[in-house]
NUTILO-979603 format. One record per residue (C-alpha): residue number from 1; residue in three letters; x, y, z. Coordinates in Angstrom, 3 decimals. Example, Ala and Ser with C-alpha at 12.3 -4.5 7.8 and 13.67 -1.06 7.14 Angstrom:
// residues 2
  kemar  miti         X         Y         Z
      1   ALA    12.300    -4.500     7.800
      2   SER    13.670    -1.060     7.140
***
This chain:
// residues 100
  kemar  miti         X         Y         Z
      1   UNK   114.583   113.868    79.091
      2   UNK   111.737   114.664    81.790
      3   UNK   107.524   114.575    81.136
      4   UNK   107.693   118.101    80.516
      5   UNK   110.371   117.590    77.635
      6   UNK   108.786   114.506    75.624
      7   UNK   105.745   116.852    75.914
      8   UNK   107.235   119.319    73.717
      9   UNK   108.990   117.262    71.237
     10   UNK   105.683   115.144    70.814
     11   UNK   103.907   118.750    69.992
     12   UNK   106.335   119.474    67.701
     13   UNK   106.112   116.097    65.770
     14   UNK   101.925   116.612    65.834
     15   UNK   102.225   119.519    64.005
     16   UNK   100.991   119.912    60.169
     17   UNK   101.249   116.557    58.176
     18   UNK   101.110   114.159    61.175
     19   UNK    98.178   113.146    59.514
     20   UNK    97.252   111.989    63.588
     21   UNK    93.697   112.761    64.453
     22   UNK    92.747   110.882    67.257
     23   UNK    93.059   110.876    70.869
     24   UNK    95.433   108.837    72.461
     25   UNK    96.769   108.952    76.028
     26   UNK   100.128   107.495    77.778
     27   UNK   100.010   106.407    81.180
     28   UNK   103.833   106.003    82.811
     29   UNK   102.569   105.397    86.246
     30   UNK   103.877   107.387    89.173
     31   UNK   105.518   109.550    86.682
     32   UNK   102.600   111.427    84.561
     33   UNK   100.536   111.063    81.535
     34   UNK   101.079   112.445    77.564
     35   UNK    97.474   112.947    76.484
     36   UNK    97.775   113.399    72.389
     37   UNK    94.367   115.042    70.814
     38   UNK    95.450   114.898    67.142
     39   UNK    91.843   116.773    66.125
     40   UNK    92.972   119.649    68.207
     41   UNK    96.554   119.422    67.740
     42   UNK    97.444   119.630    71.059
     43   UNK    99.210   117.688    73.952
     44   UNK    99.072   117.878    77.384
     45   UNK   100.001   115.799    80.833
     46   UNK    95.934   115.554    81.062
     47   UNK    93.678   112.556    81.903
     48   UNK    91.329   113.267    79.321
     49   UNK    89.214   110.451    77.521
     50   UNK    90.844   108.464    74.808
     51   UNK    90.792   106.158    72.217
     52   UNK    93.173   104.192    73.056
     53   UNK    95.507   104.344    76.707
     54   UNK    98.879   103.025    76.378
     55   UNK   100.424   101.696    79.756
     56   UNK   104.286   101.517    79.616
     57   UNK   107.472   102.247    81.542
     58   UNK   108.521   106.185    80.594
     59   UNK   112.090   104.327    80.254
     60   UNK   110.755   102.675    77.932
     61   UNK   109.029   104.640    75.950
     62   UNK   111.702   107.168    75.407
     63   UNK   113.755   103.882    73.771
     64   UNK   110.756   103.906    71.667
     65   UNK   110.800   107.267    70.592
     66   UNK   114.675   106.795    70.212
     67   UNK   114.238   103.770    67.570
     68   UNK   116.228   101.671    70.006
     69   UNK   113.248    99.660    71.104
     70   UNK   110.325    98.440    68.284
     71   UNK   107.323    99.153    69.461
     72   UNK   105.760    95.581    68.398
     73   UNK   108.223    93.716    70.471
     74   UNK   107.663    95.892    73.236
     75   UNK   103.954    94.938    73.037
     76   UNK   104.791    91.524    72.347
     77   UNK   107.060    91.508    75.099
     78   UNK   104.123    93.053    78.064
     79   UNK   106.242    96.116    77.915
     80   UNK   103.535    98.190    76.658
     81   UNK    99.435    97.562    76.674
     82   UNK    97.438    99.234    74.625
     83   UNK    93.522    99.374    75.938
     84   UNK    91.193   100.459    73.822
     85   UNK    91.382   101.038    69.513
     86   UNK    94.200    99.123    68.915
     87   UNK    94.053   101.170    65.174
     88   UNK    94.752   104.334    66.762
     89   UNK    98.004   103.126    68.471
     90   UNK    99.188   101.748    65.191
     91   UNK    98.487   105.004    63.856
     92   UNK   101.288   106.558    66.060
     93   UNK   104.056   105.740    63.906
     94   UNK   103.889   108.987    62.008
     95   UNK   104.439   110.837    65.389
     96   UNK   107.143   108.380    66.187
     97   UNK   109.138   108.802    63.249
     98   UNK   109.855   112.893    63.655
     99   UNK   110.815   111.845    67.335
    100   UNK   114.247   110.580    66.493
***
């Protein structure tokens, strides 16, 4: 799966009853971003103010989206860092969940 993929299976799983109303952006470094504006229900490959940025390795954020890698251990283990409202990444779980 490229950018350009995850960004339209994350816009699916923000539609109606994702209950996600915040803005939240993914950085994967040299590949791209996933900006998330859960008010507007959209997402984009912007680099538009959030709430809260989420550094981590695309790799490893598609094992996240999978369910083969927890999301707490990843933080735990430096392979993501959140900066900013810490709340609205643990909000992100009901995104996560319709991306398996």
């Amino acid at each position: 799966m490229d950018l350009a993929e995850l960004t339209s299976k994350v816009q699916g799983a923000l539609g109606a009853g994702s209950g996600f109303t915040d803005k939240v952006k993914f950085d994967f470094g040299d590949i791209g971003k996933l900006f998330i504006d859960g008010a507007a229900g959209k997402v984009s490959n912007d680099d538009g103010a959030a709430d809260a940025t989420i550094k981590v390795n695309f790799d490893d954020f598609l094992k996240m989206a999978q369910g083969a890698l927890d999301p707490t251990m990843a933080f735990m283990q430096g392979k993501l860092k959140v900066d900013g409202n810490m709340g609205v990444a643990m909000k992100l779980s009901s995104i996560f969940s319709k991306l398996k």
